[in-house]
Each structure stands twice: as C-alpha cells, then as structure tokens.
C-alpha positions in Angstrom: 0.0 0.0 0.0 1.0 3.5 -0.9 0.5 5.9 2.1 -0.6 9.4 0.2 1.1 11.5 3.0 3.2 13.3 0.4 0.2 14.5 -1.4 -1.4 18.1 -0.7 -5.2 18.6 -0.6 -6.4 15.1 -0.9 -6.7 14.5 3.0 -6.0 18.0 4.6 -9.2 18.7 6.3 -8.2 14.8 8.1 -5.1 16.4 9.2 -6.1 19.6 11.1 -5.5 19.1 14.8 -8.2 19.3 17.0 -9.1 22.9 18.9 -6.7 23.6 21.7 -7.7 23.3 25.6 -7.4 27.2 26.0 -9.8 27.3 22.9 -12.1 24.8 24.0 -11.9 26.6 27.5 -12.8 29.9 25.9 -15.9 28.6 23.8 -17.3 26.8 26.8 -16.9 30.5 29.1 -18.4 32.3 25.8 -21.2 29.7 25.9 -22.0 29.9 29.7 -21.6 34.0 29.1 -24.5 33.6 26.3 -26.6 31.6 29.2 -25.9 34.3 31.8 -27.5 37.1 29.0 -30.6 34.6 28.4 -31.1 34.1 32.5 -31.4 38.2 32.7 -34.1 38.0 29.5 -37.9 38.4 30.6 -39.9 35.1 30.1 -41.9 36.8 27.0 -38.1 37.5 25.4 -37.1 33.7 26.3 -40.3 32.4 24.6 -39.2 34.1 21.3 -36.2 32.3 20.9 -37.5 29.0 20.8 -35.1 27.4 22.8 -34.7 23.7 23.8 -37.2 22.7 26.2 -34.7 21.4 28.4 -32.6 24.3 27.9 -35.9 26.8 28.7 -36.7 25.0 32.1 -33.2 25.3 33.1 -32.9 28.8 32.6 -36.3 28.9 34.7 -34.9 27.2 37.4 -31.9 29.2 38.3 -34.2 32.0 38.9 -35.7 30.2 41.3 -32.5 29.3 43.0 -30.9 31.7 45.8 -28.0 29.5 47.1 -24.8 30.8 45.0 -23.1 27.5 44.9 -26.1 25.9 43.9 -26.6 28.6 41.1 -23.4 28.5 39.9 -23.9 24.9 39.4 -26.9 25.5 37.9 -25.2 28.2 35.3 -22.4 25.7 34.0 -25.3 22.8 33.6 -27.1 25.8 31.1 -23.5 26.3 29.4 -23.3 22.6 28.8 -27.1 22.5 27.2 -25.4 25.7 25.5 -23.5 23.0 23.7 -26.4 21.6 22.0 -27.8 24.6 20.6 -27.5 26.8 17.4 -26.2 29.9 18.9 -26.2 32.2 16.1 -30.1 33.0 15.8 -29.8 33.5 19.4 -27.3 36.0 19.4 -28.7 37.7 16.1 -31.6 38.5 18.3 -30.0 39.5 21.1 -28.2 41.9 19.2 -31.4 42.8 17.7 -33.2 43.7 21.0 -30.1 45.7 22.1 -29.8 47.9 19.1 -26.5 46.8 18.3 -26.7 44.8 14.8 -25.6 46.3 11.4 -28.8 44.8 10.1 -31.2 46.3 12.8 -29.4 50.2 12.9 -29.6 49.6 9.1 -33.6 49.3 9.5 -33.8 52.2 11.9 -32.1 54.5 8.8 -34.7 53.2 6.7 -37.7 54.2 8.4 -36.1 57.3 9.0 -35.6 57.6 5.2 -39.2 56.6 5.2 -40.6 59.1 7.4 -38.4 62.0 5.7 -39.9 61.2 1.8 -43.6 61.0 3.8 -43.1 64.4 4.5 -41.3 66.0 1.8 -43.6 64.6 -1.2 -47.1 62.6 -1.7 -45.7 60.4 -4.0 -44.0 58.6 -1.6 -47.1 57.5 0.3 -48.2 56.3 -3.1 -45.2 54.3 -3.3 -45.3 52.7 0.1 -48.8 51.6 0.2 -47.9 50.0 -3.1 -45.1 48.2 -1.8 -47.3 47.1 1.7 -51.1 47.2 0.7 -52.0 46.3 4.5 -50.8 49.3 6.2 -53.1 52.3 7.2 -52.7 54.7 5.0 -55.5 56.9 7.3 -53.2 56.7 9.9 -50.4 57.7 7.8 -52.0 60.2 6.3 -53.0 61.9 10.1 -49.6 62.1 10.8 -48.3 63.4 7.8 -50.8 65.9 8.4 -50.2 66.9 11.5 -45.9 66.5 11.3 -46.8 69.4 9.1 -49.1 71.0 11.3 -46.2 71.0 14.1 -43.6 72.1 12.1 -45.8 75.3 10.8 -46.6 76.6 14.0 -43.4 75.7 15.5 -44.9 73.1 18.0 -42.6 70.2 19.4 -42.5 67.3 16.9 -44.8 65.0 18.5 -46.7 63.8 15.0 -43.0 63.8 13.3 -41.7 61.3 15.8 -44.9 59.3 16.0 -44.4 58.8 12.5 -41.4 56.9 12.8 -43.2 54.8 15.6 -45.9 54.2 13.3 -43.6 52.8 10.5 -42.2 50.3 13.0 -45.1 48.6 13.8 -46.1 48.9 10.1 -43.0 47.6 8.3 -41.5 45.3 11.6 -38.3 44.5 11.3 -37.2 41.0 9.0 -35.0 39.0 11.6 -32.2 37.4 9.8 -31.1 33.9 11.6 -28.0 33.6 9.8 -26.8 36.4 7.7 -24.0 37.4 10.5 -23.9 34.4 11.9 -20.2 33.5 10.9 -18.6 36.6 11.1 
C-alpha cells in the first residue's frame, strides 16, 4: 500500500488538529456568558427564541434558585445545554433587542428615510402603500398631516416622531437567523 502522505489537498481537512484546551476553555466561558444574557431575559423575550425545552426549564430554574453554589452549578449545567444549541439566531436576536446589529441600525435609517420622503412629497405614500397594501394609510396620512401642522406653528415634533413609531409597527423588522452568523 502506498501511504498518500506526500500529497497536498487530498486528506488536509483529516489532518487539522483538534481545537486547543485554552480554545475549548474559551468557547465553553463564551457559551455559559450567552446563558448568563438569556437568564437576565424576561420570560416573554425567552419564549421568542424557541429554545430547547430542556434548555428553557433550566434557565427557569436558576431563577428560582438563591444558594450561590447551587446557582453556579446550575449556570455551568445551562453552558453545557449551551452546547447543544445553534447559537447564532440566538445571538442575532439579542443583538437585535439591544440595538447593536448592522442589520437592525440599518432598518432604523430606513424608516427614517421613510418618514423623511412621507413628509417631503405625496408620492411617496403612493409608493409605500404599493409596496405594503396592509398598512393604514389613514393613519399615515393623520400624521403626515399633522408632522406638518407641528412644524408650521413651531410646536414640538410629536406627529413627526410618531411617525417613525408608526412605520415600526407597520413595516416590523425582517430577523435574519444567519446572515452574521459566521462573522
């Protein structure tokens, strides 16, 4: 038999060693880090995730616990469920809920952009409820109105800012699972 040793490419991905302790170490304190962020979530934010059962009821419990030892415990038994899990739709949407993802400050400029062309022309109203049929364009339309109103008499942009608001909850946010998840 010929050993094939020699050759490049043919078996490299065999060859590569596994991860070191210090790296193993260092994913396992990132993972229990990741359970420590989902332990400080409200219950209606850890239903969102859709998250393991097993994994859920464990993050339940250790609120329930008072006895440090026995939370700690209880914290490196959620980093080792960690383990099992996908982590990068978790931490997409954490990102999400704090505000920090590319993706998220880039929908924030957009409904700013948004709010801006409502105001400047009527056309773009046109445009938007051709692009989403099922918002209310009354509502819309009120705010305009009144942005307008505000800005004429000098008032405090109350209309202007509920605009944005409004655009929110009419065009919500498109959660990517993985677009940054291997950054």
């Amino acid at each position: 038999m010929h050993s094939h040793r020699g050759h490049h490419g043919e078996h490299e991905e065999e060859l590569t060693p596994p991860p070191s302790k210090t790296k193993v170490k260092q994913q396992m304190h990132d993972l229990q880090d990741l359970g420590e962020q989902l332990v400080e979530l409200g219950d209606d934010r850890l239903k969102q995730l859709d998250l393991p059962e097993r994994l859920y009821d464990a993050i339940r419990e250790v609120k329930r616990i008072h006895k440090f030892g026995a939370q700690r415990r209880q914290m490196q038994f959620i980093g080792k469920l960690m383990r099992e899990v996908e982590t990068a739709p978790i931490i997409a949407k954490l990102e999400v809920w704090g505000g920090t993802s590319r993706q998220h400050i880039a929908y924030l400029h957009q409904m700013e952009r948004w709010r801006d062309r409502l105001l400047e022309s009527d056309a773009a109203l046109t445009e938007l409820l051709a692009a989403h049929p099922d918002i209310d364009a009354q509502r819309l339309r009120a705010l305009i109105r009144n942005a307008h109103k505000e800005k004429e008499l000098n008032k405090p942009p109350r209309s202007y800012r509920e605009l944005f608001q409004a655009l929110r909850e009419m065009l919500p946010e498109q959660v990517s699972t993985h677009a940054d998840a291997h950054e």
